[in-house]
N, C-alpha and C positions, 0 to 999 in steps of 0.2 A: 866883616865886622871885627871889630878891635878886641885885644880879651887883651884883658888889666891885670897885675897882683898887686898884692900887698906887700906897701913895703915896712917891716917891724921897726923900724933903725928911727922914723923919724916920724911927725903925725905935723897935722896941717889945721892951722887954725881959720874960722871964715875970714878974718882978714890975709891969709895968705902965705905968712909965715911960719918957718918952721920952728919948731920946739920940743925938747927930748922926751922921749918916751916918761910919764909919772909927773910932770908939772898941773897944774892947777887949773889952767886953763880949758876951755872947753876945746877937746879937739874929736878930731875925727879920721879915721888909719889912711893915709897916706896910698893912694893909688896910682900905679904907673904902668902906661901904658909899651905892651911887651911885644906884640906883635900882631898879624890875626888869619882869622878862619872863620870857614862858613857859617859857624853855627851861632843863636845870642848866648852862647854858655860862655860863664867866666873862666868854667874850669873843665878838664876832659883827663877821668881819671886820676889825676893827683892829688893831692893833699893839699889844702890853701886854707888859709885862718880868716874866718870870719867871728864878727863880735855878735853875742848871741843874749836876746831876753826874754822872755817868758810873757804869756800871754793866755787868761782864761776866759775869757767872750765867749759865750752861747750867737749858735746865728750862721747862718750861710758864711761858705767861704767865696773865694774868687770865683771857684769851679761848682760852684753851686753845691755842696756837698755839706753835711753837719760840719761845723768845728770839733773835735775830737780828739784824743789822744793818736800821736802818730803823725800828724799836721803840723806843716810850719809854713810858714810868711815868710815872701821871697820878694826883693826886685828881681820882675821877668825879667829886664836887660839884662841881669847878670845869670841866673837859673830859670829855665824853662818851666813854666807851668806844668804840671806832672811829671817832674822827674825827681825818682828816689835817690835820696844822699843817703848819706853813712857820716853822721857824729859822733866823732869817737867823743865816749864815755856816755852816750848815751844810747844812741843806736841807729836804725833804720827809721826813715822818716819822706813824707811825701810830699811836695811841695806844692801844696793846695790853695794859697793863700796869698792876698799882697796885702799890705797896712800903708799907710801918709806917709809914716816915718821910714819905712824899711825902705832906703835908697843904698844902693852901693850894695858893700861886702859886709850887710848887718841879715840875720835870722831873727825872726819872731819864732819858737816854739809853744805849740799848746800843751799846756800842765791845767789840771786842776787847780783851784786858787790858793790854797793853802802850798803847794809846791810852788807855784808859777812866782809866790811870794818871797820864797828860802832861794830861788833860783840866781835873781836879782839881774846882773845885766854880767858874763865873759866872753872871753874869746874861748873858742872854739875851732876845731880842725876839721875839716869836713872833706867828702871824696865823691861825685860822681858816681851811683850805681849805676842807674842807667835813666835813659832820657822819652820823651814820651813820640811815639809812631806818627810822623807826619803826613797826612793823604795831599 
């Protein structure tokens, strides 16, 4: 399987084109494909930026579990269904979750609503703790 990063320098609009980081346009982080390995993780132990928003829905998650504090929304292609990250400035977190939208290198985090509101939509750095036991 292929494992993508991000690249900060440029963003990619649906029509195709590129355009600098802070224009008007709707765009979406620019991914390039870097080489690969066994596993569907985007990342293995390093640091990669992903763009992060906030989410307070009551209700089962992917994995059948409450939605709760500590829960994020993940594309599986990119992070495995139960594997803990590390957000820096937030913290430890378990990736419980998929949403419509969360395609690529985007997090949904669960917040209460009045937080999940102040949070709004950044980028974020995140690292691999560790990934969930395959039988």
């Amino acid at each position: 399987m292929a494992v993508f990063a991000i690249c900060a320098s440029a963003q990619v609009t649906k029509s195709g084109d590129s355009r600098p980081i802070g224009t008007k346009a709707k765009t979406q982080p620019k991914v390039v494909k870097t080489g690969s390995v066994g596993s569907p993780n985007i990342i293995k132990s390093r640091t990669s930026t992903f763009v992060a928003t906030a989410y307070c829905l009551t209700g089962k998650t992917a994995l059948g579990t409450q939605a709760r504090r500590g829960i994020v929304a993940v594309d599986p292609e990119y992070i495995t269904l139960g594997t803990y990250i590390y957000v820096e400035g937030f913290g430890r977190l378990r990736a419980e979750d998929t949403g419509r939208l969360i395609k690529g290198a985007r997090l949904d985090i669960w917040l209460p609503c009045k937080q999940a509101i102040k949070w709004g939509r950044r980028p974020v750095k995140l690292r691999i703790i560790s990934t969930p036991i395959r039988k």
